[in-house]
N, C-alpha and C positions, 0 to 999 in steps of 0.2 A: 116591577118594570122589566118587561123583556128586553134580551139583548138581542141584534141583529148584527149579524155580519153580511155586507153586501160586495159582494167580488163583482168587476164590471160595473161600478159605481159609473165611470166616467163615458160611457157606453152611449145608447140611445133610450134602451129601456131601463137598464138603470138606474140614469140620471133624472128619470122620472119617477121609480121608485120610491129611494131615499126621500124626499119631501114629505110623500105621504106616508113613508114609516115615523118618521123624526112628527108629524101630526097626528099622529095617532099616539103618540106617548111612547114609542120605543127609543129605545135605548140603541144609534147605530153607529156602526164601527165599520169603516171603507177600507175593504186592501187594495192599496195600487202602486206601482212600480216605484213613485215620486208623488210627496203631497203639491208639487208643481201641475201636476196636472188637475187641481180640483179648483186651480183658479180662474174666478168667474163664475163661478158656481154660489148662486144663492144661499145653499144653504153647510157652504164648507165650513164655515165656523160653530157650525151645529154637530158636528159629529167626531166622531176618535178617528184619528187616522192611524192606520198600521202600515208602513213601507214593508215593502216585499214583492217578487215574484213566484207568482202561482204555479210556477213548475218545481217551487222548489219547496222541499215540504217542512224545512225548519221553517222558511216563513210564515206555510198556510199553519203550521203547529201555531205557531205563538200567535197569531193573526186570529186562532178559533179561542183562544184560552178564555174561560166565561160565558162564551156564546150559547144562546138557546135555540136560534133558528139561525140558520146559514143559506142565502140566496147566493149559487151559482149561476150567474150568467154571461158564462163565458163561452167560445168556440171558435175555431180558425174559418175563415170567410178569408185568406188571400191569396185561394186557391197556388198556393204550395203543395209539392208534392207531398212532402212528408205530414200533412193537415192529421191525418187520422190516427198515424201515431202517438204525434202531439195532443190531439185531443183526449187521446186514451190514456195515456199517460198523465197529464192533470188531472183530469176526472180520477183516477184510482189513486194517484196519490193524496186529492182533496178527501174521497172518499173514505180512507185510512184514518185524516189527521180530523177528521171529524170522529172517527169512533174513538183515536186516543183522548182525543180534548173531551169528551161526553157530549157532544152536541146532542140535542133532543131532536132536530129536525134535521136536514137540507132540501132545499126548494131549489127547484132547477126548470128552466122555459125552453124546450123541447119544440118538436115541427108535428104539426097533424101529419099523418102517414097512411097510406094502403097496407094492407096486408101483400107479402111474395118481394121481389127484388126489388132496391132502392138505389137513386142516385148515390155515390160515395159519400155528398157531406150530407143527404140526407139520414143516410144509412148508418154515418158516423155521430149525430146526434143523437139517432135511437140508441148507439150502443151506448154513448153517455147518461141516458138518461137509466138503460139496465145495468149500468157502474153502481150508480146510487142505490136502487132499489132492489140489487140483491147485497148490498154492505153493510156495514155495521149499523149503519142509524136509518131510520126510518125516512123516507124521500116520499116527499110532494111532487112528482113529476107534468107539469102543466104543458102540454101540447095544442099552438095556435099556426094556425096557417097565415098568411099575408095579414099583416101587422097594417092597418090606415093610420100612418101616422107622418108629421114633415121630419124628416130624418130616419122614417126606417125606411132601409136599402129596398126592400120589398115595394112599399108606394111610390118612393122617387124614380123608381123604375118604370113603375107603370105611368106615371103622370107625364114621365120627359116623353116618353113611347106617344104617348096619347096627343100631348101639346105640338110635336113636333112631326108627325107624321099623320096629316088628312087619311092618308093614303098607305096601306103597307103589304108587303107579302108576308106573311109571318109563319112560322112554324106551327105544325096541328094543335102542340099544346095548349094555344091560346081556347081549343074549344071544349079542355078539362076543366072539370065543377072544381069552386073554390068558393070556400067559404070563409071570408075576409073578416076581419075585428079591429074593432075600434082599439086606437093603446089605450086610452083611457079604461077600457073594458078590461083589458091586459093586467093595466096597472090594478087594480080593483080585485081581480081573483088572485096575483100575485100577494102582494098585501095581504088578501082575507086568508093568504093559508098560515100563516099565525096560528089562526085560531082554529086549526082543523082540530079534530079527535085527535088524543095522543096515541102514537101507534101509527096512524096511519101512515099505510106506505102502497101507491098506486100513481097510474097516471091519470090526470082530467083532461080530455078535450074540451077547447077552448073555441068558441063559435061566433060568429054576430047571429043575426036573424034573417038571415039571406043566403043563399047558396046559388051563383054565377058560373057562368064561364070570364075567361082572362078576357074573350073579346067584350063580351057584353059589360066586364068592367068596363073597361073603356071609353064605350058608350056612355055608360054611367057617368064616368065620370067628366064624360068632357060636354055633357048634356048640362049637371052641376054648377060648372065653373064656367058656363056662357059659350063654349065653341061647335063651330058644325060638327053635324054627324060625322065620325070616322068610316072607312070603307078597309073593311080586313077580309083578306082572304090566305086562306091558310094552306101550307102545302106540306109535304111531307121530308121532303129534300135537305132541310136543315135542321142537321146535327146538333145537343145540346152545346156541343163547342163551335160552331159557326156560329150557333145564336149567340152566346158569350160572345164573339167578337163581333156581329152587327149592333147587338145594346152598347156595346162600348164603343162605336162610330158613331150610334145615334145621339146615344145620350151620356152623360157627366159618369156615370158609371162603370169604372175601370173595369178591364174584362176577366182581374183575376177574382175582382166580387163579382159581376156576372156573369160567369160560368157557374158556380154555385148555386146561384141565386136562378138561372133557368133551367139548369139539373133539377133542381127540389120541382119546378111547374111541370116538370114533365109527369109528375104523377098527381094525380084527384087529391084536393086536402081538403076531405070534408069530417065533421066531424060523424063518429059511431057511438058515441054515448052522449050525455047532457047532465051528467053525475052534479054537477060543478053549480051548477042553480040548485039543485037537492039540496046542498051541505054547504054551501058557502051564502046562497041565493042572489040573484039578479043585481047588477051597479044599480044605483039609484035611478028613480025613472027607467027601469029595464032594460034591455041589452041597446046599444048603438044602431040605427041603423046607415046603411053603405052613405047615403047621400049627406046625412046629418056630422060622419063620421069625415066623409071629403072635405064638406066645409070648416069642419074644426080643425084640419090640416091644412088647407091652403088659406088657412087666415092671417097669417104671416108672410106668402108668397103669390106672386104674380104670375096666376098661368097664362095670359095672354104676352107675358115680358118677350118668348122667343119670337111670336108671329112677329110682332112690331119691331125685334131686332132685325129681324131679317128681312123684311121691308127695308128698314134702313140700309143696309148693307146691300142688298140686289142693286137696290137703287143709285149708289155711290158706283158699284159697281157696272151696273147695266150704262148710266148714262159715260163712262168714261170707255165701254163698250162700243158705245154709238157714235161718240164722238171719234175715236178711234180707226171704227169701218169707214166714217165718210173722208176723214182726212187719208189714209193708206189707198194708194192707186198703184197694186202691180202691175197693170196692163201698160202705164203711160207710155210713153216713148222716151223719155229719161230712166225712169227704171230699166226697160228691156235693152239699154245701151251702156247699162252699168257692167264693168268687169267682176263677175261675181267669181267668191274662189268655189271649189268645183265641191267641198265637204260641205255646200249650204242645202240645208233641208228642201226637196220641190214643193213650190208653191202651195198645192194643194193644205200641205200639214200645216202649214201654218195658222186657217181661221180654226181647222180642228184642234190645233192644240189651244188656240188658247179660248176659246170656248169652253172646253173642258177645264182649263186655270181659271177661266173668270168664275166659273158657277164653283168652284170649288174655295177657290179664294173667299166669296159670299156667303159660304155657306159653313166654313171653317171660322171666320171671321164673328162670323153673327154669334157661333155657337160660346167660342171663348170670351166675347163681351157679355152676353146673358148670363154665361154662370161666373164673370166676374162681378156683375153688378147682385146676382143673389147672393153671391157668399159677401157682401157691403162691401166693394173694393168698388166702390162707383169712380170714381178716381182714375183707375185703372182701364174703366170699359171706356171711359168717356176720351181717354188719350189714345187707345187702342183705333175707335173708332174714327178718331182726327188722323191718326197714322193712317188709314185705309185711306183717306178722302185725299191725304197729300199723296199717297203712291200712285194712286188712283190717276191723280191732275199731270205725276210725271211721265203714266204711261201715256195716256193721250198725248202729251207734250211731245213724246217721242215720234207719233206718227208725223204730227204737226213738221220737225226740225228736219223728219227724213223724207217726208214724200214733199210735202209743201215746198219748205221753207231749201230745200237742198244743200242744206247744208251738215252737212257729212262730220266733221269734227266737233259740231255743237249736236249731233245727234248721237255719237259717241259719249261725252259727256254727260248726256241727258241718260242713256240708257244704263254707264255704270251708276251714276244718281240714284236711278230707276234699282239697278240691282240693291244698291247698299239698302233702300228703302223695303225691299221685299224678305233681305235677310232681318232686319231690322222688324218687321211686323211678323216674321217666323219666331222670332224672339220674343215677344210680347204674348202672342199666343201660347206658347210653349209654357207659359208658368201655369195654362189651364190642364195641360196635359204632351205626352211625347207625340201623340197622335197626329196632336191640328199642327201642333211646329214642322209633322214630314209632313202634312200638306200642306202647308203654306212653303216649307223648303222648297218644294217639286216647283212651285209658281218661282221662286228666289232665283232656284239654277236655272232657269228659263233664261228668266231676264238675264243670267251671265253671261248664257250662250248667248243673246240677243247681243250683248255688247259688246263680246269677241266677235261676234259675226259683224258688226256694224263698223269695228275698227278696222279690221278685214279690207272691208269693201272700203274704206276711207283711204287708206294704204295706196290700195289697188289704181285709185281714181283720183290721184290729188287735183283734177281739174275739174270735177264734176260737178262743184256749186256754182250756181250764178255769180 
C-alpha cells in the first residue's frame, strides 16, 4: 500500500483529490493547520490527520515520516505583497523535508505558461514547481491552465463575468488562446502520477481537447447553460490591476484573488507537449470536452439565479422610482414658496443623484441576494430582499408626506425611517462583501442628508402644512 501525503487537502483540488486516492487503495495522510477544518468532508474519517503548518518544517518533517508520494498543492492567491517570498520559502522548506524524510516522489499542480516574462504569481508558481525539480526527490510537476470546475476561482470567474454582463468592455486579454480542463481531468493525471516511472522528474502539460480564446469561452459557455449571446469588445486601456478591481465590482470575486487570477490571463496557456497521454494515458472515455465539462460544473448551480435576481430587484426598485417621480412636484407653488436654507443641493442634482442610487441600490442589492442564496443562506436573500421592498415603500412614502400630503414633520420622520432602513440594508449586504455595504452606504447618507435637509425646511416653515 502506498502512502500519500496531500498538503491543501481542504483546498478545491484537493478536496477532490483525497477520495480518489483513499479508492484507489492508498494509504492518505492530510496536513492542515486544524483537523476542524476537514469537517464535513466525506471522506475525514478515512484518512490520518497530521496538524501543522506548512511553513514550518518540523511540522512538514513529521507530517512526511513514511510517505511515498507527497502532493503539494499549495500557493498564495490573496495577492499580498509578500506572496512570493512566502511561496518560496514553503516550497524549499517542503522540498528539504522531503529529502530528509525519503519521500520517493513529490507531485506539485503548477499553471501552463509561455516561454519570456511572466505575471508575478504566474512567475512565482514556475519557480515553485523549479524548487521541486532541481531537490532532493524526484517531482511530478503537472501544468493546467483554467481549471472547469464549481469552485475553482479560475471558472467562477468566468461564469459570474458571463452570466452577469450581456454586455462588456473587457481587456485585450480576453482574445488570448487558452486551453481549459476539465477538474475531473486534473484529478485523473494528478492521481495517475503514483504510478509514474521511478525517477521521474519533469513537468506535464495538462490540456482538454480544445484551445479558445477567454471571449469565445464565454460564448461557450453561456450558449451551454441556456443564455443570449454575449457582445465583448475588448480594449487595450486596462491594466492587470484595474481588471482585478472591475472582476471584483462585477462578480463574488474578491480583488486580492482577482488580480492574480487576471495577471496569469494576460498570457496564452496553451499547452507544448501532450507527454501526459503517452505515460499516464487519456481519463476514461478521453479527455473532457469545454461544453460537457460546463455542464458537470454548473450541476449544482443556477446560472440564470442573477438575471432573475435582478429583475426582481430593478423592479422593486424601478416601481418605487415611478411612484416617487409622479408624486414629487418641484415646480408647484407650495414648494417654490418654501423657505429653503441656502446649503440645499439646486434642483437639477437631485433626479441625477438619485437615479444614479436607485440603479445602484438594484444592482448592489441583487448581486449580495444571489450570492447569498448560492452559498444556501436562502434565509438571508429572502429577508435582504423584503428589506429592499420595505425601504423601497418608505422612499416613495417620502415623496407622498412631502409634496402631496405637506406635511413637513411626518415627512421628516418618514425620511429618518427611510435613513435607518437604508443603513440597515448596507448592513445586510455587507456580510457579502465591504464593497456592496459602500454602495448601498452612498444611497444610506443620502437619505441622511435627505432628512437633515427635510428637518431644515420643517424648522424653517412651521406653517407650511395644510
Amino acid at each position: 500500500m502506498t502512502t500519500v501525503l496531500v498538503t491543501g487537502a481542504t483546498g478545491y483540488i484537493g478536496g477532490q483529490l483525497v477520495p480518489v486516492l483513499l479508492d484507489r487503495g492508498h494509504h492518505v495522510r492530510v496536513l492542515t493547520r486544524s483537523r476542524k477544518g476537514l469537517a464535513g468532508r466525506p471522506w475525514a474519517d478515512r484518512v490520518e490527520v497530521a496538524e501543522g503548518d506548512a511553513s514550518r518544517g518540523e511540522d512538514v518533517r513529521r507530517a512526511l515520516e513514511g510517505v511515498d508520494v507527497a502532493y503539494y498543492l499549495l500557493h498564495s492567491m490573496d495577492g499580498g505583497g509578500s506572496f512570493i517570498e512566502r511561496d518560496r520559502s514553503m516550497a524549499q522548506t517542503f522540498a528539504d523535508a522531503a529529502g530528509e524524510a525519503g519521500v520517493g516522489r513529490v507531485v506539485y499542480l503548477g499553471g501552463l505558461h509561455p516561454e519570456g516574462e511572466l505575471s508575478d504569481h504566474l512567475a512565482s508558481r514556475v519557480e515553485v514547481g523549479e524548487t521541486f525539480l532541481r531537490g532532493p526527490v524526484p517531482a511530478v510537476v503537472l501544468q493546467a491552465g483554467v481549471v472547469l470546475g464549481n469552485g475553482s476561482a479560475s471558472f467562477d470567474m468566468l461564469r459570474h463575468l458571463t452570466e452577469r454582463l450581456p454586455a462588456m468592455v473587457a481587456p485585450k486579454w480576453v482574445g488570448n488562446r487558452i486551453q481549459p480542463i476539465a477538474v475531473a481531468d486534473v484529478v485523473h493525471y494528478l492521481a495517475g502520477a503514483v504510478d509514474l516511472p521511478e525517477g521521474t522528474n519533469r513537468t506535464f502539460d495538462l490540456g482538454g481537447p480544445e484551445v479558445m480564446t477567454y471571449a469565445e469561452m464565454m460564448q461557450r459557455y453561456a450558449s451551454v447553460v441556456g443564455l443570449r449571446p454575449r457582445h465583448v469588445v475588448s480594449v487595450p486601456v486596462l491594466t492587470p490591476r484595474l481588471a482585478g478591481l472591475w472582476v471584483d465590482v462585477v462578480t463574488p470575486i474578491p480583488a486580492g484573488l482577482a488580480r492574480p487570477l487576471v495577471g496569469s490571463l494576460v498570457h496564452e496557456a496553451v499547452c507544448r507537449e501532450d507527454d501526459i497521454l503517452e505515460v499516464l494515458g487519456p481519463p476514461p472515455g478521453g479527455r473532457t470536452g469545454f461544453d460537457e465539462a460546463v455542464l458537470a460544473a454548473v450541476a449544482d448551480v443556477d446560472p440564470h439565479r442573477w438575471s432573475r435576481t435582478l429583475a426582481r430587484t430593478s423592479a422593486v426598485v424601478g416601481a418605487a422610482a415611478v411612484v416617487g417621480s409622479l408624486l414629487t412636484d418641484p415646480t408647484s407653488r407650495w414648494y417654490r414658496r418654501l423657505d429653503k436654507p441656502s446649503w440645499q443641493p439646486p434642483a437639477g442634482a437631485f433626479p441625477v443623484v438619485w437615479t444614479a442610487l436607485y440603479a445602484t441600490t438594484a444592482v448592489v442589492t441583487a448581486r449580495a441576494s444571489a450570492e447569498l442564496a448560492e452559498r444556501g443562506d436562502t434565509a438571508e436573500a429572502k429577508d435582504l430582499e423584503r428589506a429592499l421592498v420595505a425601504n423601497m415603500v418608505l422612499n416613495a412614502g417620502w415623496s407622498g408626506l412631502f409634496f402631496r400630503a405637506h406635511r413637513l414633520g411626518l415627512a421628516t420622520a418618514g425620511a429618518a425611517a427611510l435613513a435607518a432602513s437604508s443603513a440597515d440594508l448596507a448592513r445586510r449586504v455587507g456580510s457579502t462583501g465591504k464593497g456592496k455595504a459602500a454602495g448601498i452606504g452612498a444611497y444610506a447618507a443620502w437619505c441622511g442628508f435627505a432628512t437633515v435637509l427635510t428637518a431644515a425646511i420643517a424648522r424653517r416653515n412651521p406653517r407650511a402644512g395644510r
